[in-house]
N, C-alpha and C positions, 0 to 999 in steps of 0.2 A: 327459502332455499337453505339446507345444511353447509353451515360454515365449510368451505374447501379452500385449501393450499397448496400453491405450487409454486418452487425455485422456476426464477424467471430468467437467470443467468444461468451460464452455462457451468457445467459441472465442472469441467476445468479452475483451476486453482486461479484464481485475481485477488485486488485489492478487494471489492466488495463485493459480496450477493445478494440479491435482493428476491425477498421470499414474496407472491402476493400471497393474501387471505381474504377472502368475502364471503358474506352470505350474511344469514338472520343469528343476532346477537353474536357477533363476533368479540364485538372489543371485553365482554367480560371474560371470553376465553381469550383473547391476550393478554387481561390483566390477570390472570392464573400466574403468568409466569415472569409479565416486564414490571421495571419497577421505575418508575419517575425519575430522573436523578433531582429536581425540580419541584418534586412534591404531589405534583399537578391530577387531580382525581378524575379528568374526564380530560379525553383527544380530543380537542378541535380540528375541526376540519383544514386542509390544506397545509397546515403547522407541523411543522419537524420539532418532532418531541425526543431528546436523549433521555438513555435510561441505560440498565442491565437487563438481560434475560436469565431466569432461576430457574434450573429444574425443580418439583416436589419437594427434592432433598435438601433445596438451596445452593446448591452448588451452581455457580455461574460456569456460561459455557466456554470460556478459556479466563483465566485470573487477568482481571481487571480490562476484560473486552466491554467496549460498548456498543450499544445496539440501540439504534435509531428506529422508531415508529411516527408512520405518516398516513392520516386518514386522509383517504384519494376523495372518497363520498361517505353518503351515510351507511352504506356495507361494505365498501371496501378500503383494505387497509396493506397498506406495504413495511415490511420489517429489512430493515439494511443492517446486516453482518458484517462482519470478516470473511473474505471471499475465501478462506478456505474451506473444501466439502466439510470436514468435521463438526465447526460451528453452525452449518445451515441446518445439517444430517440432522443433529443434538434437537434444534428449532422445531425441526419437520416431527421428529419423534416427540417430541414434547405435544404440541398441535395435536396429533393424533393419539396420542394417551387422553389429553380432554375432549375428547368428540370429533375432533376434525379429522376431515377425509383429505389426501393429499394425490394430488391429478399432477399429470405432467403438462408440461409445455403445451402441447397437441391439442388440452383442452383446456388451456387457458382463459380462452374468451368467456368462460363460463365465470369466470373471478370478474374479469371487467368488460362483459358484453361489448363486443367488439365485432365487427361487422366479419364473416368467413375472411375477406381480404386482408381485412386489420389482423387477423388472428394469424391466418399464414405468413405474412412479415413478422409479426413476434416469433412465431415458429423458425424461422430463416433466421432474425438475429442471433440464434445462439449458438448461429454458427459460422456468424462471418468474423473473420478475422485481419481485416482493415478499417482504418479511419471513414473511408467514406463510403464501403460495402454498408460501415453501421449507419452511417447520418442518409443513404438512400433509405435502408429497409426501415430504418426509424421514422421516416415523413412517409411509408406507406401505410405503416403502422399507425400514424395518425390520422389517416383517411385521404390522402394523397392520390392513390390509383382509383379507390373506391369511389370520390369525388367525381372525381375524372368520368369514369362508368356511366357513372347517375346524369353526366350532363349530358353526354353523349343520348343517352334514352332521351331525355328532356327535348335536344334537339331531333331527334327519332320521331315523338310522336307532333312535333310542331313542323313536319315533314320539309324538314332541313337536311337535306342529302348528302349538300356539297359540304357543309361545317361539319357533318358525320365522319366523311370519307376522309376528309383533310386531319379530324380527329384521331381517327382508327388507323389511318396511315402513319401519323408521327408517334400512337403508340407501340406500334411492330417496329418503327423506326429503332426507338431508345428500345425496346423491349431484347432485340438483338445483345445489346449490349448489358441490359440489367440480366442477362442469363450467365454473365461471367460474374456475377458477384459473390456468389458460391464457388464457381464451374469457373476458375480461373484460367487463362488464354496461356497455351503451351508456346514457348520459346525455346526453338532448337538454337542453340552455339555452335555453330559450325566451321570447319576450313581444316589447314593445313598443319601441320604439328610445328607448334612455337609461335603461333601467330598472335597468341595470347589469350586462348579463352577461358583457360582454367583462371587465368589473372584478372580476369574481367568476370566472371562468376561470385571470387571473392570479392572483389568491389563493392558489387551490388549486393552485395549478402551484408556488407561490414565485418567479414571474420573468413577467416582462412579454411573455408570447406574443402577445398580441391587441392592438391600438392600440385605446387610449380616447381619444374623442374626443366635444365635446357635440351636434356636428352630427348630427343624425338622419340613418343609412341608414351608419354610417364601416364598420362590417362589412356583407361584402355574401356574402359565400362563405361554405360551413362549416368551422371549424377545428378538428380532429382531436386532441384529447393522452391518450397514458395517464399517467397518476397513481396513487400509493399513498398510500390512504385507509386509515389506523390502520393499515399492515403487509396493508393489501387490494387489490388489483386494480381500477382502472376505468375508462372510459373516455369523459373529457369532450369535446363537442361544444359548443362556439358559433355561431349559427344568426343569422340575417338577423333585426334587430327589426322586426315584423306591423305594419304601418300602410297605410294607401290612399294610393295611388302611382302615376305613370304611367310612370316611369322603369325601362326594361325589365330593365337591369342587376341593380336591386333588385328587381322582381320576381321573377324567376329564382332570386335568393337565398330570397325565400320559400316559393316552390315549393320546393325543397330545404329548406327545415326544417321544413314540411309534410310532405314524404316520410322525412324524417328521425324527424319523430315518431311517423309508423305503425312503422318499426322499434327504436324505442330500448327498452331496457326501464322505463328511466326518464323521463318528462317533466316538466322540474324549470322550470315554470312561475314566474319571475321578475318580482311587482308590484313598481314604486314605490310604497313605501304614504305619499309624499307625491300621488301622483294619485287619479282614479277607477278603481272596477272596470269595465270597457265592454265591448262585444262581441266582443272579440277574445279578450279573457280567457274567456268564456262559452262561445264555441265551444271552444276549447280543452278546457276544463272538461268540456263533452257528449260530447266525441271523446273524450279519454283518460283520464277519470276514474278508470279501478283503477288505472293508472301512473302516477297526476298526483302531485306533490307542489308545494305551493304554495309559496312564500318571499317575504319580503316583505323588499324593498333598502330601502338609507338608512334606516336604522335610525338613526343618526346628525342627522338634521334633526328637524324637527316636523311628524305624524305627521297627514295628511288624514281625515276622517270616511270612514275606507277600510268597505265593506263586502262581505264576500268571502260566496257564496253554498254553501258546505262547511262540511263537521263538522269535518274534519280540525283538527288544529291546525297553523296555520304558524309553522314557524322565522322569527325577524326576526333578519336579518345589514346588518350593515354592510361593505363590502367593500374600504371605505375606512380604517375604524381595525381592522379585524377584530371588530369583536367579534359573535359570534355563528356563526363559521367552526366553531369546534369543533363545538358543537353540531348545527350543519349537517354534520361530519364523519359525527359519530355517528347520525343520523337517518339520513343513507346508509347507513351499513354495516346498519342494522336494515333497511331497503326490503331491501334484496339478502337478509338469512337471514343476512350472516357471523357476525352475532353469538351465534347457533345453532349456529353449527359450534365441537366439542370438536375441538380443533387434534392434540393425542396421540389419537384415536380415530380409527374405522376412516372414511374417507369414500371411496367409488368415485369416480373422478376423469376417468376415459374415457365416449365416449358407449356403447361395447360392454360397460362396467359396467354401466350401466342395462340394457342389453337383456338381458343374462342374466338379470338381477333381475325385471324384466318377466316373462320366460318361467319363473323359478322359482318366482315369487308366484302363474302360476297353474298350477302341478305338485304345490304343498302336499298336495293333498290324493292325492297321488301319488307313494309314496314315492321309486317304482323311477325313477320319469321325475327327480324332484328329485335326487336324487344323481349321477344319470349329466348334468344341467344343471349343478347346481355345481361337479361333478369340471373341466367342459370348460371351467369360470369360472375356475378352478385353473391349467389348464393354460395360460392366457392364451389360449385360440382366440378369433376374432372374429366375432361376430354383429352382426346392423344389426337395425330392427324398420322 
């Protein structure tokens, strides 16, 4: 196979990036350009070897950068940079000045044969952007779902029905929720002006995105941020405070967080429980009661004869001294399932996961059809439902 390379991190600026290379006679086209810092004339395998990377001209690709080379097997090899684009770019152009072809992401698996499913998880890591979005799509990447697959077939042709069903059932299960690990879960901030949700946006942000201010109507637009929630994916909205208005500006705003709320998956209903419950809260409450979660601000002051018309229990946060944000943490990540999700277990992560799942759960009782479904779940092909 002709030596190919491709940045396996994402093009975004980090600490490191890591370029693969594989194919036939590669390491004497790496040694074109790295240089031992060690001496050392031949990579062994699995050994992290430091060095520099030279262009033809000698020039190293930033003044006194080092660059790590690690032979993964006997063709393939990984080169660790400086995660800025300019250092990989310099790499990749070098690479392909000596003969090498340089592939993106997409067809990565061709550097380290990697099964379609292992390949689309590395495809997906470079683009999740929390702690355990990465450590899911990394253990699919390893053969995690793929595993999974293959025992299900196993139990398939050993005409094991009920360990199928029970199988294919807890993968649509977790699969539900591996579809947010990209596709993060919308949270509306909702309620009355001053109730504190521009203060509670900052919180959770760690930095002052929204202006607080005590005048009623200081947000009028909605503001968009994603956030990681314990190592989780999400996506907060602050929304126009609900009050009778004639000023069209703010109107406008709440129509938008009114439309906001028919889409989020969460609507995180924000009392002062120094005020009353009133009609605004109630409508609320009628309209999106499976998605509602209530909270109760100012947690911090003294606490009005609040009476909330739910079973639920509400979290009481203060958004001022913090206390009660954890908690609020953790109550989110339970709404969404992440806390359900086995992080090393097999989770489907695509929406074309689900649909083969879908179409195998109702072939169970179908040997010949279920096998030749999950073989094509294998092969990575793409189904929609």
């Amino acid at each position: 196979m002709n030596p190919r390379a491709a940045r396996l991190t994402s093009n975004d600026a980090a600490a490191v990036a890591v370029i693969a290379v594989s194919g036939d006679e590669v390491e004497p086209l790496i040694r074109q350009h790295w240089r031992s810092a060690s001496g050392r004339e031949r990579l062994p395998e699995s050994v992290i070897c430091f060095g520099s990377w030279h262009s033809k001209q000698g020039e190293e690709v930033a003044a006194g950068e080092d660059v790590v080379v690690c032979r993964i097997s006997a063709r393939h090899y990984e080169i660790h940079c400086h995660g800025g684009r300019a250092a990989s770019e310099k790499i990749l152009q070098d690479l392909r000045l000596a003969g090498c072809s340089t592939v993106s992401a997409s067809v990565v698996e061709l550097a380290y044969e990697l099964s379609p499913l292992e390949q689309q998880a590395v495809e997906d890591l470079t683009y999740a952007n929390t702690i355990n979005a990465v450590r899911v799509l990394l253990n699919q990447s390893n053969g995690a779902l793929t595993d999974e697959i293959r025992s299900i077939c196993d139990c398939a042709a050993l005409g094991e029905s009920a360990l199928v069903e029970l199988k294919v059932e807890h993968l649509l299960y977790v699969g539900e929720i591996g579809l947010r690990l990209l596709r993060p879960p919308q949270i509306a901030i909702v309620g009355l002006p001053n109730a504190g949700k521009s203060s509670l946006l900052n919180r959770l942000l760690g930095y002052d995105r929204a202006i607080v201010h005590e005048t009623p109507g200081t947000t009028r637009d909605l503001i968009s941020e994603s956030v990681s929630i314990a190592g989780w994916p999400m996506n907060i909205l602050d929304s126009a405070g609900l009050r009778t208005t004639k000023d069209e500006v703010e109107l406008e705003g709440m129509n938008r967080a009114f439309a906001l709320m028919q889409q989020a998956e969460c609507v995180l209903l924000l009392v002062d429980q120094t005020q009353h419950w009133n009609d605004w809260h109630q409508k609320i409450l009628e309209e999106h009661g499976e998605k509602l979660l209530v909270v109760l601000s100012k947690s911090d002051l003294p606490p009005n004869n609040l009476k909330i018309p739910t079973l639920q229990r509400c979290p009481q946060i203060s958004a001022k001294t913090g206390e009660g944000i954890e908690q609020l943490m953790t109550t989110l990540v339970e709404f969404f399932g992440y806390d359900r999700l086995q992080i090393d277990g097999p989770v489907p992560f695509r929406a074309s996961h689900i649909a083969w799942l879908v179409k195998a759960r109702s072939e169970i009782d179908v040997p010949e059809k279920l096998l030749q479904t999950l073989s094509s779940f294998l092969a990575g092909d793409e189904l929609t439902v």
